[in-house]
N, C-alpha and C positions, 0 to 999 in steps of 0.2 A: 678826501678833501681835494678840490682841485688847485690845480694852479694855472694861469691864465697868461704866458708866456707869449702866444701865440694868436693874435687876437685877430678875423678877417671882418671886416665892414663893407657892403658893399654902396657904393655913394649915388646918386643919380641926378645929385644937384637940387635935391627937392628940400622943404625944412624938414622934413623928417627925417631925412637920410644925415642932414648935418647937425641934427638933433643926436642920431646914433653914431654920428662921427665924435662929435665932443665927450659923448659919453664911452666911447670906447677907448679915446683917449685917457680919459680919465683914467679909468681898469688897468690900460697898460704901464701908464706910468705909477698909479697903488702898486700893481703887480711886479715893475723893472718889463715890463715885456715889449713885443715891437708890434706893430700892425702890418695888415696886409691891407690898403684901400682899391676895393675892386670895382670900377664901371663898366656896365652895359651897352654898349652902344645899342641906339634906337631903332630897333627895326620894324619896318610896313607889315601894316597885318590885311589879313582879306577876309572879312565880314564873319558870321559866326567861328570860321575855323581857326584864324588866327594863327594861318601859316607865315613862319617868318620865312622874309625875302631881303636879302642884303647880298653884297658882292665885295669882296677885297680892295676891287680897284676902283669904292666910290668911297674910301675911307681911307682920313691918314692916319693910321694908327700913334706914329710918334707926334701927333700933334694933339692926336686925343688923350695919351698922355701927359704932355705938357701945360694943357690946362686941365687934367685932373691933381698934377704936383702943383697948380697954381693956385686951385679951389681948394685943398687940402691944409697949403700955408697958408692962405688968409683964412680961413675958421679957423685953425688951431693956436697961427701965431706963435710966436718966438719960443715956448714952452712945452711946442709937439715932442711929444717920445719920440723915438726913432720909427719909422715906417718905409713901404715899397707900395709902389702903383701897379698896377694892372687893370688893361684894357682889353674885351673881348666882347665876342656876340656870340647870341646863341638864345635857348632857354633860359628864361633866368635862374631859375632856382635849380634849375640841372648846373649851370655853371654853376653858381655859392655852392653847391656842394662840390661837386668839381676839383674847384680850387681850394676849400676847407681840405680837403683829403690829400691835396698834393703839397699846400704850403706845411700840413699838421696842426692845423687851427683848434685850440683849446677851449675856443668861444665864438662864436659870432655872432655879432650885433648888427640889427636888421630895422632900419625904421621903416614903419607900416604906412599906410594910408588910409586902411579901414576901409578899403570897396566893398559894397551892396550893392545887390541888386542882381540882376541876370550872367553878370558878368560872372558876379561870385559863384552863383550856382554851377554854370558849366564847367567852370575852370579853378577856381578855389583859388586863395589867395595865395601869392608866393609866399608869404611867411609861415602857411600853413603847410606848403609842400616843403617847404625846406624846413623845420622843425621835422616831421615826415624821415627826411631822408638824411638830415646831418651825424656826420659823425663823430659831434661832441656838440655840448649845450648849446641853444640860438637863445639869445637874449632879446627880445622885442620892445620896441622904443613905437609909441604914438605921435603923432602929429603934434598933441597937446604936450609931451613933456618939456620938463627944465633939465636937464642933460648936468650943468654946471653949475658951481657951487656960486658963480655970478650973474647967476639969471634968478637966483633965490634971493628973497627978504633977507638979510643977517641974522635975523631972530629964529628964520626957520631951520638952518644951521644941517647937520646932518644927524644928529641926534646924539645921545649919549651913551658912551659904552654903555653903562648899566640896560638900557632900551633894549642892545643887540647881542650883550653875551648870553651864553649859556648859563644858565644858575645850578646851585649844585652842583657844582663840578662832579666827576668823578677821582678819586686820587688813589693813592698808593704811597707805600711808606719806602723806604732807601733802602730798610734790610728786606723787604717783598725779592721774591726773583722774577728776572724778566718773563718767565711762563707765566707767572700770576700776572703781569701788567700787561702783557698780550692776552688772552684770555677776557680780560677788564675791559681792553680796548675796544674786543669783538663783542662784549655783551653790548659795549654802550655806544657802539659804533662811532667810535671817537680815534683819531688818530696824534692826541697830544693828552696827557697826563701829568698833571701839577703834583709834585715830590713833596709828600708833608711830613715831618714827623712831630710829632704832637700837634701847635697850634700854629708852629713855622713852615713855613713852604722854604726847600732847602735845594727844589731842584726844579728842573721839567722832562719830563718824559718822551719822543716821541717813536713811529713804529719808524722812521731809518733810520733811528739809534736801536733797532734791532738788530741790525741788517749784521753788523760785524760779529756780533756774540748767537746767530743761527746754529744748530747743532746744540749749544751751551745754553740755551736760556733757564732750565730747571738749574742749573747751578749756580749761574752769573746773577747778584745782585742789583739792584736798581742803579747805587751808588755809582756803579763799576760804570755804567753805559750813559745815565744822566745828562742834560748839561745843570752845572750849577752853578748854584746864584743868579736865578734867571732873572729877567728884564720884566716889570710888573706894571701896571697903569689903573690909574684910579677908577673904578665905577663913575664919579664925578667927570671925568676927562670926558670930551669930546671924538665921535669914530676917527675924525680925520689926526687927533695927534693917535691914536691906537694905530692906525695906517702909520702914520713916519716911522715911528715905533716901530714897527718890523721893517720897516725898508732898511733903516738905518744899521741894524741888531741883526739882517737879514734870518728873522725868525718868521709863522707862518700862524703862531699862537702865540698868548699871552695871559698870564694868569691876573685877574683884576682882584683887586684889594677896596677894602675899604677900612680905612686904619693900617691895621698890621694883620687884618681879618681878611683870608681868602673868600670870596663871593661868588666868583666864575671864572669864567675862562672866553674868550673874544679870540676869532681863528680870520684868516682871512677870508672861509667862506662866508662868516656872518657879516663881515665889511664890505661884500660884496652883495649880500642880498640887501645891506643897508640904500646900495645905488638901485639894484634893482627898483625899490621901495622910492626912491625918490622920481627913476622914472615913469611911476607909474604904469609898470608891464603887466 
């Protein structure tokens, strides 16, 4: 599962780009995480080759930062996560990678344009070459998307747990030992395990509550390593309170009920394909 801590966007002042700014806001604050907002400066091209030409001393750079922190707060407004700017030229998608590799970027969110035409053919889209070369997921934003949960109808909402968990969990009982619930984890490539024993859920499972009982897991019981009494949310509930829901519990999964009935399980990767899903990627 990932976690998204580390979020790079680069901006160019276009709607798309502040399309994939607001949406990357969004991830990092779901996530607690910070951004990196990277711009391009524009450089001269020369006819089919599109050799860049720029010079140092025809750029202010701290001034090209100063209205990228200034474009950054008015789209984001009072409610931005924590972020840092960066200004540079070059390749594009050679820098976004670049800089993903040197900040440690867990995600990058990239609004597109959707170029055709001849253009595309010689040279392929930046999005294409930086998915290509990144070194961790690129998340791609269209011209057309809604980015924010205030550019939606209220009826359109973000959908409902039940829509985005997992069904059928996989579980495990308290007297299992941690070999069996590792093993469990790897068949069903799951890294969180709802503790049942009979028709109660009495725990949760995940593999860095392996981490301390390595060596001992054939011996050490589930009970032993658990967290219990975990934090639960209704199938009926909304993704964005399943979101607070772990912010708050600082958890990364959560077992969904209905009734007193376990149903699934909702992780933060599914809360995140749920945005994906809204922007249309």
């Amino acid at each position: 599962m990932y976690t998204f801590s580390r979020i790079l966007v680069p901006v160019d002042y276009s709607a798309p780009a502040d399309a994939a700014l607001r949406l990357a806001a969004e991830l990092a604050t779901a996530f607690q995480g910070r951004l990196l907002v990277l711009h391009l400066l524009a450089i001269e091209v020369f006819a089919l080759a599109e050799l860049p030409l720029i010079t140092s001393d025809v750029v202010d750079i701290e001034e090209a930062r100063e209205r990228l922190r200034t474009h950054v707060a008015k789209v984001l407004g009072p409610e931005a996560p924590p972020y840092d700017v960066a200004v540079t030229w070059g390749s594009p998608y050679l820098q976004i990678v670049d800089h993903a590799i040197e900040y440690g970027a867990d995600l990058i969110v990239l609004g597109t344009h959707g170029r055709t035409g001849l253009k595309h053919v010689l040279l392929g889209s930046v999005a294409e070459k930086t998915v290509r070369l990144a070194p961790c997921p690129v998340l791609t934003v269209r011209n057309d998307a809604r980015a924010t949960a205030g550019d939606r109808p209220a009826s359109e909402g973000r959908g409902r747990v039940a829509e985005r968990m997992e069904r059928a969990p996989v579980t495990v009982r308290s007297d299992d030992t941690l070999d069996r619930a590792r093993a469990r984890m790897a068949e069903a490539r799951v890294r969180h395990l709802p503790v049942v024993d009979g028709e109660r859920i009495v725990g949760m499972l995940s593999d860095a509550d392996l981490g301390p009982h390595v060596g001992q897991l054939e011996r050490t019981r589930v009970h032993v390593a658990m967290t219990p009494r975990p934090i639960t949310v209704s199938a009926a509930a909304g993704v964005e309170e399943a979101a607070r829901l772990m912010l708050t519990h600082r958890v990364r999964a959560l077992p969904v009920i209905d009734g007193a009935r376990l149903v699934g399980v909702i992780s933060s990767t599914d809360i995140l394909e749920d945005y994906v899903r809204v922007a249309r990627v």
